[in-house]
C-alpha positions in Angstrom: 4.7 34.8 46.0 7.4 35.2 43.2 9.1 32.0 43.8 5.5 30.5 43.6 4.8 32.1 40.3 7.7 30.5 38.6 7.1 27.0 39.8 3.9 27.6 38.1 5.3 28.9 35.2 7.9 26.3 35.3 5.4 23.4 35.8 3.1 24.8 32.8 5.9 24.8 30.7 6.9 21.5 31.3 3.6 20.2 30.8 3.3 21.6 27.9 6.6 19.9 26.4 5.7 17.0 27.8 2.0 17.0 25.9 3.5 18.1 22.6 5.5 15.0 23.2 2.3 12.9 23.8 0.9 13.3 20.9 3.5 11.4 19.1 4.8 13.3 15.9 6.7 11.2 13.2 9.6 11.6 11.0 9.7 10.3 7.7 12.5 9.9 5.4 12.7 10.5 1.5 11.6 7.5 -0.9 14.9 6.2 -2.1 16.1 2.9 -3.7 16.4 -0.1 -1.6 19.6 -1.3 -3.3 21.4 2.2 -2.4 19.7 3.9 0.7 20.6 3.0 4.2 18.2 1.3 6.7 17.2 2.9 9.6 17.3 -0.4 11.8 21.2 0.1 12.4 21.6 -0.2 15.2 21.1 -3.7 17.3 19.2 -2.9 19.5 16.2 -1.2 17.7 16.0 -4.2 15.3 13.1 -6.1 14.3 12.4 -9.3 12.2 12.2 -8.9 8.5 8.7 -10.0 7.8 8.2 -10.9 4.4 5.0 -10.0 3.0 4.8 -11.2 -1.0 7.6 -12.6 -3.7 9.6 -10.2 -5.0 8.0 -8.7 -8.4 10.0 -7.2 -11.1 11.4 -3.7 -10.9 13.2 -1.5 -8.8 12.2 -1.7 -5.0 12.3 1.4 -2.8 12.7 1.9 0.5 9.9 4.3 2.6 10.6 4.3 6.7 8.8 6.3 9.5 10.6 7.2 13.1 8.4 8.0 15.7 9.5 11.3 17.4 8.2 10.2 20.8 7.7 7.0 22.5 3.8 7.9 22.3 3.6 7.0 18.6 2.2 3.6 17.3 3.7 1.7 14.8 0.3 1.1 13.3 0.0 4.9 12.5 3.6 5.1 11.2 2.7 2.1 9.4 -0.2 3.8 7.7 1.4 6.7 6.9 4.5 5.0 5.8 1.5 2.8 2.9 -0.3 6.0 1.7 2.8 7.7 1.1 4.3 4.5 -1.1 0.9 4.7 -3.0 0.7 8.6 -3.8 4.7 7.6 -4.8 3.5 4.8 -7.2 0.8 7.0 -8.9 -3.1 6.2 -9.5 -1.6 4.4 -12.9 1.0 1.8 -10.8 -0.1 -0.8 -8.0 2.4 -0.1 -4.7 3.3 -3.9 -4.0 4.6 -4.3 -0.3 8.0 -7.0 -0.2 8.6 -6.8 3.1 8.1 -4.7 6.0 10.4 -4.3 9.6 9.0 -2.9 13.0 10.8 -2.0 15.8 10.3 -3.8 19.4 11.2 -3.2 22.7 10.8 -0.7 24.6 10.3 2.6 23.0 12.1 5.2 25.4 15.6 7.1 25.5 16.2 6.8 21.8 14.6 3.9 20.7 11.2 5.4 19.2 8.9 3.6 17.1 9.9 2.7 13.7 8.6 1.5 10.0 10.3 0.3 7.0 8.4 -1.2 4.3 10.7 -2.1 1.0 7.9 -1.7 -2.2 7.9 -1.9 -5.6 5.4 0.2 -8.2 4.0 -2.1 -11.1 1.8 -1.3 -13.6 -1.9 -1.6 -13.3 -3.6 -3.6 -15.2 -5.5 -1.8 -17.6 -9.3 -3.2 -18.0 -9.4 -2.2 -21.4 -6.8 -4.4 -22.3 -8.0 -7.3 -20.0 -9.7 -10.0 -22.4 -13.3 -9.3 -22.6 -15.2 -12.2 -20.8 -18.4 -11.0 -22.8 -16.9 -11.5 -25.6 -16.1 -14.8 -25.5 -19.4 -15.4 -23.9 -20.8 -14.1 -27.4 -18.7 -16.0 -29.5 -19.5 -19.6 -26.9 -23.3 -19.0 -28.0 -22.5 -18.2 -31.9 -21.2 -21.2 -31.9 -23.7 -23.1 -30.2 -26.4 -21.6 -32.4 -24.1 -23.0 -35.5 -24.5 -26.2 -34.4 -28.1 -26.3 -33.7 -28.5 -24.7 -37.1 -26.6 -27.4 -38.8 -28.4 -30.1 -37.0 -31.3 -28.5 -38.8 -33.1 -27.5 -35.5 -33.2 -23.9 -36.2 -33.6 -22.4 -39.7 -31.1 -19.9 -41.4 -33.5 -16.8 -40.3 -33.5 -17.6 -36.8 -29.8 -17.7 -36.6 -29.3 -14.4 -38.6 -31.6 -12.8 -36.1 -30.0 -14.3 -33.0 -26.6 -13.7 -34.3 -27.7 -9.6 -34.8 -29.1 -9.7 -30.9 -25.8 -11.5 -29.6 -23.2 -9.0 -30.9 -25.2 -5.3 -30.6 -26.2 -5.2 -34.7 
């Protein structure tokens, strides 16, 4: 009866490991410089093609990579995680621009887990209030098309005035 006890026990406990395992926890590493932070596709066999995603803007790139603590883990989660973390990095005033990105393949058991590296770069955001003003222009296209009709005499100097108050707000 004892010896059947702790083969439960024994059993329970290894199913617990084993579903803490399955639901697939990732490591992530620090945001550091590309140019002076190590990649964690070292070694050969773990490698993945370098897939290139846009040109390479100006300013300093940074490396963000996920590890998969299990085999369980997709690389579509750690790539997720690996994005939103680049962005919160960036700021809400910088636009996190993906260069390139590396997955692992294979098979994912003794060692070789699931991994994510995306190289990024944070540029600034273009501010709308700085953007040219479309309306604007659109304003100053029908001033001058009512100038025109007003020296080709088909409207008179009163009509202009008035349109011109209604185009820009007065």
């Amino acid at each position: 009866m004892r010896r059947r006890r702790n083969n439960l026990q024994a059993r329970w406990a290894a199913s617990a490991v084993l579903g803490s395992l399955a639901v697939g926890c990732a490591v992530a590493s620090p945001i550091r410089p590309a140019a002076t932070s190590k990649s964690p596709f070292w070694f050969p066999i773990w490698g993945g093609s370098v897939q290139v995603i846009s040109e390479v803007p100006e300013g300093e790139q940074y490396r963000i990579s996920h590890r998969g603590s299990t085999g369980f883990t997709a690389v579509s989660a750690l790539k997720r995680t690996a994005q939103r973390r680049a962005e919160q990095w960036c700021g809400e005033e910088h636009a996190m621009t993906p260069i390139s990105e590396r997955r692992s393949r294979g098979l994912h058991i003794l060692g070789n887990f699931p991994r994510y590296e995306m190289i990024f770069v944070c540029e600034p955001k273009e501010r709308p209030e700085l953007a040219p003003d479309s309306r604007s222009e659109d304003a100053y296209d029908e001033l001058r098309r009512l100038k025109s009709l007003l020296d080709d005499g088909i409207i008179t100097e009163e009509e202009f005035q008035r349109e011109k108050r209604r185009i820009l707000g007065h």
